[in-house]
Structures are given as C-alpha cells and as structure tokens.
N, C-alpha and C positions, 0 to 999 in steps of 0.2 A: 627548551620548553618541556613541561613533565608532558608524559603521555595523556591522551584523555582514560576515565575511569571507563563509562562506560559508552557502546554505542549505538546510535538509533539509526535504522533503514527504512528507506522507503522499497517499492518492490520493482512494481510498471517503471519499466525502463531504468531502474539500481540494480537488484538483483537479478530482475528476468526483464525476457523481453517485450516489448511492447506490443508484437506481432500476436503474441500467444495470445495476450487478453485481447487484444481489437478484434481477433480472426478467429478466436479459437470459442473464448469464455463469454463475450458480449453475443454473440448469435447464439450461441446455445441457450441462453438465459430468455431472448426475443422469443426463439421459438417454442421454448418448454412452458414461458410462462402462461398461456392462457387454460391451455390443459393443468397445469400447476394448478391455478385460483380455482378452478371446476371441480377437482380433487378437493381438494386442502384449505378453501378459502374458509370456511368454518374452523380450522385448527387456530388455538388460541395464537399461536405468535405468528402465523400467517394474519390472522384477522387485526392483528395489531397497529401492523404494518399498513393493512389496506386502511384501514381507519382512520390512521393517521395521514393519508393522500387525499383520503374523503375532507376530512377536518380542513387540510389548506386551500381544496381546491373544488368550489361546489361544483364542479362540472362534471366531478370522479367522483361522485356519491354511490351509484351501481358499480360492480364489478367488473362488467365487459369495457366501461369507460376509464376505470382505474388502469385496466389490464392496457387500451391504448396510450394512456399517459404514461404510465411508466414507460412500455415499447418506446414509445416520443424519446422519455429520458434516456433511455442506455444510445439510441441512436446520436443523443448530445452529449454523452459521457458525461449526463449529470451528477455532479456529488451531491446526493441527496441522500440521507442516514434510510430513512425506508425503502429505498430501492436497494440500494446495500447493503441493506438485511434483506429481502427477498433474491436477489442476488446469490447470497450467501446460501440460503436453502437449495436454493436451486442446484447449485453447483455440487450443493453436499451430493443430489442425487445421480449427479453424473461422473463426480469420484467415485462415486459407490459401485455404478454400474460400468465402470472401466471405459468412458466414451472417450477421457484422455487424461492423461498426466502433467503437473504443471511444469513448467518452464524453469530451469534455475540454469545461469550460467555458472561451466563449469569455475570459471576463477571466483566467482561469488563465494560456491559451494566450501573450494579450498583455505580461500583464506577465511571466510565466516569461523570454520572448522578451526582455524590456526589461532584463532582470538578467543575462541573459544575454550580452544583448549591450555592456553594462557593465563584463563580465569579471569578474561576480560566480560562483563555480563554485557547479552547481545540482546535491543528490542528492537521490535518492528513496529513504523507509523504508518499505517497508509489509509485512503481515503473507505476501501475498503474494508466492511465489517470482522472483527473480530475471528469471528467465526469461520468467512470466510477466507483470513488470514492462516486462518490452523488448518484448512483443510487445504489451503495452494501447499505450503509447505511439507504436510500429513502425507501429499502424494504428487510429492515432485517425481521427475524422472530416474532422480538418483536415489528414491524411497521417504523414509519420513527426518526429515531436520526438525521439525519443531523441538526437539530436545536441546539445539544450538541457541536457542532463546528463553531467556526470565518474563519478558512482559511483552506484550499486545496492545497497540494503542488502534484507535480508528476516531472517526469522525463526535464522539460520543466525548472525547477530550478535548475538540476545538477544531476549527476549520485551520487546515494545514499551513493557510496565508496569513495565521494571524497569528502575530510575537506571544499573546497570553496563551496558546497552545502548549509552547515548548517549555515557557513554565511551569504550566503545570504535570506537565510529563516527567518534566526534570522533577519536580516535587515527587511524584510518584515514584520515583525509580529512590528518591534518597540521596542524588548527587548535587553538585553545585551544576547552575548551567553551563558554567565555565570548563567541568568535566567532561560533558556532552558530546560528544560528533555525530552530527548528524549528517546523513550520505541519500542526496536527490539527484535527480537526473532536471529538477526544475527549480530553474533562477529563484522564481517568487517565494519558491516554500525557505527557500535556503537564506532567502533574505529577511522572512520571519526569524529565523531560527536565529539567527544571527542578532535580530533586533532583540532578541530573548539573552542573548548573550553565550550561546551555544557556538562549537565548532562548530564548520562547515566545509564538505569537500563534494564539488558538482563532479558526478559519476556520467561523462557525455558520449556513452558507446558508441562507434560508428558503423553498428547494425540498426539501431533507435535514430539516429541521427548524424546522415551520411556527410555534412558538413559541420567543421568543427565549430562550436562557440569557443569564439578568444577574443581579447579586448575589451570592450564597455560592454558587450554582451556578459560578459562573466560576474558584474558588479564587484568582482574584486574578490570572489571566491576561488580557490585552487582549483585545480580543474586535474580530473584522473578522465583514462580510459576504460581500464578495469581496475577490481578491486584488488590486485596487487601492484598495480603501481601507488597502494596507501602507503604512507611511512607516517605512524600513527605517534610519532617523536615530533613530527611538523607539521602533521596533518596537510601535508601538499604532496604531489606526484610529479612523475612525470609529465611534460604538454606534448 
C-alpha cells in the first residue's frame, strides 16, 4: 500500500491530553468568561458570537444570560462554533499572560516533526476554533509548532461525525480522500472519515483512556498507543 499524501489530527486526546483541556482550559474559559463579555462584549467579534447565542436561543438575549448558557455549554463540552470562538479569545488571553502552556505529548511532538520533516504536509481538525487551534500549538510546552502544519480545519468545515466533513477537507487540502490519514482518539469521527473514504488510525492513550478498546469497540479501525507505533506504509500499529 503507497503511503498516505497527507495527514489530518485531531488534538484532545491525539496529540495532547485530555486532562489539560478538561482541568486546565474549560475552567479557565468558565471563569474568565463573565468578566470577558463585561470588558469586551461590545468588541465586534466578541459581539458576534454573543449574537449569534441570542439569535438561537431567546432565553440568551441579554448578556448575563448568554454568559450562563455558554458556562451551561463548556460544563457539557458542547461543540458549539460560538462558544468556540469565545473560547478561542479567551485562551488567547491566558497564553498571553503566562497562566499555562498547552499540552503536546512528547511522541506526538517527535514524530509530527519526523513527517514533517519528510515533506509529508501535516493539518489539524478539531472541534476547536481555528484560532484556538494556533495558539494550543503557538504555546505548547515544547514552544511554537504551528510551523509543523499547512492547514486548520474546525467546526466551520463540518461537524466532525459527518462523512461530507472529510470531504471537504480533503477538497481543501488538494488530496484524493484515499490520501488522507486521519488520526482520533474517537470511534465516531474515525468512522465518518472512513465513510469519506479517508485512512483511519484510533490514537487510544492509556493516560485518556485507562482501558483499552479492542474488538467491536474498534469498528475495524487500527488501533495505535502513541504516535510512533504509526507505520504510515499500513497505516496500522502496534495493539
């Protein structure tokens, strides 16, 4: 089998871990955000965002009740594109101010670097905005990778569980889907991607996930620990 061209990441629980954003990044955003909307809620792509919460949900038409619906969503780890982007602000101001560094595991870091340096082009999907994509990376612990990646994808290209996602991603990037690898730590994304006609390799850390999936849990996708047991010739790993 030729190698795939190029390949796509998800982050929470592929390249970092899960601990960081649950413990680290979703509280910080809870508690900055009402002082945030107090500041900033007049800032055009703050006010964007609130607007668009207002627009779906009469109940979040003021501020202060926006500001408890969203808290509601991060507490459900809702993938919602406006909290996403408020999210994303948010965080920029805590990279900024040194409150913490993101997470990348070391074997991520190495072999991303090794693919990279290969000339294999590397992008990121996650449910995560853009933005916020470039600054986890801009000021991981091991300093800035964003330089290891060509493209950015987020929720603005399709919800993660649905096959016309990878599509169009694929479209974007220029590749056949066939080229593709896509690398999740979640069954359902993997089984979109799949439906898209993408590789697929479930990344099932047993820091993220201290019991392994194997069997019908895998839907028949390869299953790695870390990102060196890829062999990007078969796209399967070690189990």
């Amino acid at each position: 089998m030729e190698p795939p061209t190029h390949v796509l990441t998800d982050i929470e629980g592929t390249t970092s871990s899960i601990a960081f954003v649950r413990d680290v990044l979703f509280p910080y955003a809870r508690r900055a955000l009402p002082g945030f909307v107090r500041a900033r809620g007049n800032d055009p792509e703050v006010r964007r965002w609130l607007d668009a919460v207002a627009a779906e949900h009469a109940d979040a038409r003021d501020d202060d009740a926006a500001v408890a619906l969203l808290q509601r969503w991060i507490d459900e780890d809702r993938k919602h594109t406006a909290l996403k982007a408020l999210q994303g602000l948010l965080w920029n101001d805590g990279y900024r101010d040194g409150a913490f560094t993101a997470h990348v595991y070391p074997d991520a870091v190495a072999t991303l670097r090794a693919w990279h340096f290969a000339g294999i082009p590397l992008a990121v999907y996650s449910s995560g905005s853009v933005a916020a994509q470039r600054l986890f990376f801009g000021h991981s612990d091991v300093g800035d990778l964003r330089g290891l990646f060509s493209a950015w994808f987020d929720t603005t290209a399709g919800p993660k569980r649905e096959a016309a996602s990878y599509r169009e991603i694929a479209r974007r990037l220029g590749c056949s889907a066939g080229g593709l690898l896509f690398l999740s730590d979640v069954v359902e994304e993997l089984d979109a991607a799949r439906a898209a006609g993408l590789r697929t390799v479930l990344v099932d850390r047993r820091e993220d996930y201290p019991t392994p999936r194997d069997g019908e849990a895998l839907h028949g996708h390869p299953r790695v620990e870390r990102f060196d047991d890829i062999d990007l010739h078969v796209c399967e790993g070690r189990t």
